[in-house]
N, C-alpha and C positions, 0 to 999 in steps of 0.2 A: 397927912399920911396918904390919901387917897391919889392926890398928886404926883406925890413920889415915888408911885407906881410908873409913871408915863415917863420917869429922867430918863430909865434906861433908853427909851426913844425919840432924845434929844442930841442932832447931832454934836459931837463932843468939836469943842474950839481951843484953839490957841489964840492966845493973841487979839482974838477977833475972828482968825480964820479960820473955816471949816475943816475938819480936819476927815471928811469924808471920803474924799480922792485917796487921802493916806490908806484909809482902811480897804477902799477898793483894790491897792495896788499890794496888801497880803497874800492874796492869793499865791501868786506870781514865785512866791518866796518857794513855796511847796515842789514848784514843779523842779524837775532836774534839771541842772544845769547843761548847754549847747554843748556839743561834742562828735568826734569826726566820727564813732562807731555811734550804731543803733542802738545797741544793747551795752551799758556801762555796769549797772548792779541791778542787785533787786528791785530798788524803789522803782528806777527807770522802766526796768521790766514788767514791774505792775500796774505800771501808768499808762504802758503799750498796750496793754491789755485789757484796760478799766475801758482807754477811748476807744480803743476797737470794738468792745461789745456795745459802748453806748452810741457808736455811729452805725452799726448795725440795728439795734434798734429803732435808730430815729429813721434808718431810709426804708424800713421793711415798708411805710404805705404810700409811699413814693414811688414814680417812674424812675426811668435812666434820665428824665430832664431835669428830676430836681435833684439828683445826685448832684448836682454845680454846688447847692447850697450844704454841702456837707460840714466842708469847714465851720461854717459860720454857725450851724445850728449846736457842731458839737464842741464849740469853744464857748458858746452861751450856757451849754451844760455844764459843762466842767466849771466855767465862771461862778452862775449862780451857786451850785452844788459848793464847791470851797469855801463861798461867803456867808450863805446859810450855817454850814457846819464850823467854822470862824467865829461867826457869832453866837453859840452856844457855851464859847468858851467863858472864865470871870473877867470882867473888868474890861469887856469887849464892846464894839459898835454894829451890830445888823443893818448894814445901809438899806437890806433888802424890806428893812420895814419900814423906810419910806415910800409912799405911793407916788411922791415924783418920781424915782426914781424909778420904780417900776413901770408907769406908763412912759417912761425916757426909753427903756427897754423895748416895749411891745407897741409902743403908737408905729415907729419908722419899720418895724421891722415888718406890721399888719399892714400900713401900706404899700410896701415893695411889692408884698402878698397880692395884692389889688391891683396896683399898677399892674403888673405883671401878666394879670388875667386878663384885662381891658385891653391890652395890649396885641397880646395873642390871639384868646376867642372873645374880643369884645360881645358878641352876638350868647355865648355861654354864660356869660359871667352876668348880663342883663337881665337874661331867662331864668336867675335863680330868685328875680325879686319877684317874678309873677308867676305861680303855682300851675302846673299846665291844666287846663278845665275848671280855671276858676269864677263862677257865676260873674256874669258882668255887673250887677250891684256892687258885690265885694271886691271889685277890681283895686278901686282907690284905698280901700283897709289893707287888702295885703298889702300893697307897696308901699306904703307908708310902715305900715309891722314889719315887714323886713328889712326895707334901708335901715328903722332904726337896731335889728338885732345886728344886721350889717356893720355901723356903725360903734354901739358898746362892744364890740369885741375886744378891740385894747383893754376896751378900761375893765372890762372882765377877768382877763389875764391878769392885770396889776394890781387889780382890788384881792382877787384869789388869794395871789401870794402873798401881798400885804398881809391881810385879816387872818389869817391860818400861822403866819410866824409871831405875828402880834399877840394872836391868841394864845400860843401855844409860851412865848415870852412870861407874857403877864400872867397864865397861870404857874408857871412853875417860881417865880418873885412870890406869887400869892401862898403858895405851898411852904417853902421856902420861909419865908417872914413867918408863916402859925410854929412852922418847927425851931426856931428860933424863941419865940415866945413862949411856947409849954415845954420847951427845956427846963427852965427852973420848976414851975409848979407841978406840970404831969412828964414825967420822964418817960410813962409808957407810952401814953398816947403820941408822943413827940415821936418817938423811936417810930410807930409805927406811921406818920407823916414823914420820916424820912426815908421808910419805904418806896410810901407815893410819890415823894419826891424823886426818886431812883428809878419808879418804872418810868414815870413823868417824863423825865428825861432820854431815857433811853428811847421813848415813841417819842420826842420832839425832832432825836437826828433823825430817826423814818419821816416825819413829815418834811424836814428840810431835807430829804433825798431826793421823797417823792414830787413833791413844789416845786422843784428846779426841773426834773425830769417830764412834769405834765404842762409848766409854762412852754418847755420848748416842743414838745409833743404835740399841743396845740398850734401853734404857731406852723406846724411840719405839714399838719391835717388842713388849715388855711392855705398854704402853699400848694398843696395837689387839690385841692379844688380849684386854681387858677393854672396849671400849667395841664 
């Protein structure tokens, strides 16, 4: 039993093949289809408006040089955000609660971040691993303490997301199965697990809103610290 907690986070297969690329390309389904005017119908309409305020938000701690990265931060929102909330559906695949896949995510994208800085003010981006007035004892600790905080920031990002959709997964399976179970014997007690199951769920889409929005938030806050 305890096992069959974890199927739901087994990529599902055909054949042999993984059928995870399939589930990443749902998304895609949602958005409105190409078209020579802006504005088609509602949904289209709503869409215009959902990515406008979330690429507003992501440039508010940004300069005018990381507006380049616009696109790319606000299609990784909208990505994760539809996959997240995809996989809350029944008989569904959360790719996002793989942690390859999430450091596939956030490794290339932290290093652009890096590159970027080294690049430009190599001489800035140097000066963040040694604290300015730092005892000369402690010279060699900090910079060691820092390349390595330098360093887990991917896997912080992709651990985050991971462990918080995982968690939030597994508990509501866990919910879910007791009310299943005291159906028969306690009706009342079940009733009111289907509650918890109901509010459960409704704060698991706030966490997959919020996941998708603070993976790419961070990621935005790395990138103005280099440019």
């Amino acid at each position: 039993m305890n096992l069959s907690f974890f199927d739901q986070f087994s990529s599902p297969s055909l054949m042999g093949i993984p059928l995870v690329l399939i589930s990443m390309m749902f998304p895609a389904l949602l958005l409105s289809p190409t078209n020579n005017r802006w504005i088609t119908d509602r949904t289209s309409t709503l869409q215009l408006w959902f990515v406008n305020l979330v690429t507003k938000q992501l440039m508010l701690p940004l300069d005018k040089k990381g507006h380049k990265w616009a696109l790319i931060l606000t299609s990784l929102m909208v990505f994760l955000l539809l996959i997240n909330l995809l996989g809350l559906l029944p008989y569904t695949f959360t790719p996002t609660t793989q942690l390859s896949m999430n450091l596939a995510l956030a490794f290339p994208l932290w290093l652009a971040t890096l590159l970027i800085g080294l690049r430009n003010k190599p001489s800035a981006s140097l000066a963040h691993l040694l604290p300015e007035g730092t005892p000369t004892p402690l010279i060699p600790a900090l910079i060691l303490i820092e390349t390595t905080s330098l360093l887990i920031r991917p896997l912080a990002l992709g651990v985050r997301l991971t462990a918080n959709l995982t968690a939030g997964h597994l508990l509501i399976q866990l919910v879910s199965t007791a009310t299943i179970a005291l159906s028969s014997t306690m009706p009342a007690v079940s009733i009111l697990t289907l509650l918890i199951l109901f509010m459960l769920t409704i704060l698991e889409v706030a966490v997959a809103m919020i996941q998708a929005y603070v993976f790419v938030l961070l990621l935005s806050l790395y990138l103005q610290e280099n440019i």
